[in-house]
N, C-alpha and C positions, 0 to 999 in steps of 0.2 A: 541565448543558446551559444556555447562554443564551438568552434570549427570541427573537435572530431567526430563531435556528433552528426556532421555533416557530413564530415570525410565517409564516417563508416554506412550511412545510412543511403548516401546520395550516390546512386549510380549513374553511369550515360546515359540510358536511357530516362531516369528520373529529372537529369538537366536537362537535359534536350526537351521533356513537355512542360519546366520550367521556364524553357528561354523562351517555347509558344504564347505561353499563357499568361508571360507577362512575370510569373512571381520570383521567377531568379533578380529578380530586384532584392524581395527581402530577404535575399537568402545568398543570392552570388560575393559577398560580400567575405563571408567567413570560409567558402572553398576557396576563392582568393590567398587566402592563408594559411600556412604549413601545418600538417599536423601536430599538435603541440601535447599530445599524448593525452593521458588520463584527465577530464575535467577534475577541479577538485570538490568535494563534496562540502557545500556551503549549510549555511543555518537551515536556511527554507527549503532544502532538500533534505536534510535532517530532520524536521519538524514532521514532517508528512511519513515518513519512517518510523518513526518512535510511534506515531499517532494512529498507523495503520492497523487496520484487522483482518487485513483481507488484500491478495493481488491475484494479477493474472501473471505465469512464467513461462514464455517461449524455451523450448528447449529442440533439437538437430538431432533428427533421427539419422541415423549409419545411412538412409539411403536417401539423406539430403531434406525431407519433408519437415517444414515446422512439425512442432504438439506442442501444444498449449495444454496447461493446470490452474486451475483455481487452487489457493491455499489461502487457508484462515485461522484466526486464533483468536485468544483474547488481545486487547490493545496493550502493544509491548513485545509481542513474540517477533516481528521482526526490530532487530537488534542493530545501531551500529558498533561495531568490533575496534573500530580507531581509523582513521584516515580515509581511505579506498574501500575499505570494507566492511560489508553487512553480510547479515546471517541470520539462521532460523533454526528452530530444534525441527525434523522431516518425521512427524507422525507416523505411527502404522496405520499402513493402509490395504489396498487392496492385491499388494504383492504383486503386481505387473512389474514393478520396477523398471516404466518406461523414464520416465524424466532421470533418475538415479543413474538408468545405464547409459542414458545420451550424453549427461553431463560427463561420467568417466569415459566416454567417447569421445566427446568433444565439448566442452566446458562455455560454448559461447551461450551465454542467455539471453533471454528477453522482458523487463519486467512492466509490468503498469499498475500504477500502481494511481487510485484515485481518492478525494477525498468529495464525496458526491451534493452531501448538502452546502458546499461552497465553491462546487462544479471549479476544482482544479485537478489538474492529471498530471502526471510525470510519467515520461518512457526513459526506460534506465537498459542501458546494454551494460554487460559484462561477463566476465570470466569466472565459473563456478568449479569448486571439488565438494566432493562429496568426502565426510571425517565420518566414518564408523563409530560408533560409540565404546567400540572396546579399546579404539585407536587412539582416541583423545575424550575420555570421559570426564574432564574439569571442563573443557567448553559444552560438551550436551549439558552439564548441570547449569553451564553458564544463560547458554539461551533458553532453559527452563527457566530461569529464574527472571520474573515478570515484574521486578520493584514492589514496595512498600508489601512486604510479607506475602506475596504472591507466586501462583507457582503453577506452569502448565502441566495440569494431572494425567492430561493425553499419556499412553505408551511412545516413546520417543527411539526409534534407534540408529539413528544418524544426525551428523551434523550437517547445512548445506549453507558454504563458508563462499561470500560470491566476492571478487574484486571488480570496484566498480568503473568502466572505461568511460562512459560518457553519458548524459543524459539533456533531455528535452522538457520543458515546459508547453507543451503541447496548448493547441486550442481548444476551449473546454467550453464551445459554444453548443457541440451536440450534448454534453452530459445534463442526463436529466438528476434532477434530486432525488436521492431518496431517501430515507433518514431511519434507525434503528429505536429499537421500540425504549430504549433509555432516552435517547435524544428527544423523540417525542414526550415520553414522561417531563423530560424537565422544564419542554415547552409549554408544556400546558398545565405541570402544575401551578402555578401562578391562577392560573383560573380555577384549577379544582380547589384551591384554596380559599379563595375569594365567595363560589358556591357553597361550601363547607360553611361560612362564614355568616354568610347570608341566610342558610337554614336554621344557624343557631338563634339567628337575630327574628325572625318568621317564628321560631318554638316559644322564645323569649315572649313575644310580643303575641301569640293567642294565650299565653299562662297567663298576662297581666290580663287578657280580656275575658277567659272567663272567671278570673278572678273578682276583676271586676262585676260582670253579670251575678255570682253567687252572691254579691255583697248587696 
C-alpha cells in the first residue's frame, strides 16, 4: 500500500483506534511519510481492471452523504485510458442522474472493485468527470469498444473518465467465492466430457453384447 492511500483514508480519529488496538504498527509506517501524490498504477492493478465485470462506485451527494452504484458489463468495459486513468461507457438508466450529478459536483469517487473466485479486492479513490457523448463522441465509441471484434450494445450516453489518486489491496479474508455461470462451465467441462465419454464406451459395449447374444 502507498502512504496516500493512507493520508487520504486515515483520519484522527481512525489513528487514534489504531494506536489502541495495536495495528498502527502495520500501518504507522507509511503516515510517517509525506504525501507523495498519485500512487502509480501498476500491472496487478491493471489486470483486475481490464478483467472486471462488475464494481461498486462511491459517489458525494451535495449534502455530504455517500451513494453507492453497482455497474456492470461485459469483461472489458472498464477501460485503462493511459497512466492515472480509467473509464467506462455510463449506460442508460433510470434517469435519476444521482451518481452523474454528484460527480459534476464533486468528482471524488470511491471504487471496489473484486475479483471473487480468487477473493482479491482493490479500493481505488479518485477523481471523476462525466464526457457527454455529443462532447467527445471518439471516446464513447472508445470504451464501447470491448477488443477482439466486440462491442457494448447497451444505449451509452456518456463517458465517465476517473483519474486515479490512490488505491488499496485490501484484506480479502471476508470475500466469499462466487463464480459465474462461464466460469463454472469451464470447470466442469472436464467432467461433462469425461461422462460423454463414458456413455459412448457403456453404448459401444451393450452393441457388442447383444450382438454377441444374436450370434
Amino acid at each position: 500500500m502507498g502512504s496516500r492511500y493512507h493520508h487520504l483514508a486515515f483520519g484522527p480519529e481512525a489513528v487514534a483506534r489504531q494506536e489502541a488496538a495495536g495495528s498502527i504498527v502495520a500501518y504507522g509506517a507509511d503516515l510517517d511519510e509525506p504525501d507523495r501524490g498519485p500512487q502509480p498504477l501498476g500491472d496487478r492493478e491493471l489486470a483486475l481492471v481490464r478483467e472486471s465485470f462488475q464494481f461498486h462506485m462511491a459517489t458525494v451527494t451535495p449534502s455530504g452523504w455517500p451513494y453507492v452504484q453497482y455497474r456492470s458489463g461485459p469483461v472489458g468495459f472498464l477501460h485503462h485510458l493511459g497512466g492515472q486513468t480509467i473509464g467506462f461507457a455510463d449506460h442508460r438508466g433510470n434517469q435519476q442522474f444521482v451518481s452523474v450529478g454528484n460527480i459534476a459536483d464533486n468528482g471524488r469517487v470511491a471504487l471496489f472493485l473484486a475479483d471473487f473466485p480468487l477473493k482479491r479486492r482493490l479500493k481505488v479513490f479518485g477523481t471523476a468527470r462525466v464526457v457527454d457523448a455529443d462532447d467527445d463522441p471518439q471516446l464513447l465509441d472508445r470504451l464501447r469498444d470491448l477488443g477482439d471484434g466486440r462491442r457494448i450494445s447497451a444505449r451509452c450516453e456518456r463517458s465517465i473518465v476517473i483519474e486515479v489518486e490512490a488505491f488499496d489491496w485490501n484484506c480479502s479474508r471476508s470475500l466469499i467465492p462466487q463464480y459465474t455461470d462461464e466460469a463454472v462451465r469451464a470447470r466442469i467441462r472436464p467432467y461433462i466430457d469425461e461422462i460423454d465419454d463414458l456413455r459412448a464406451e457403456v453404448d459401444s459395449l451393450r452393441a457388442q453384447l447383444k450382438a454377441a447374444g444374436e450370434n
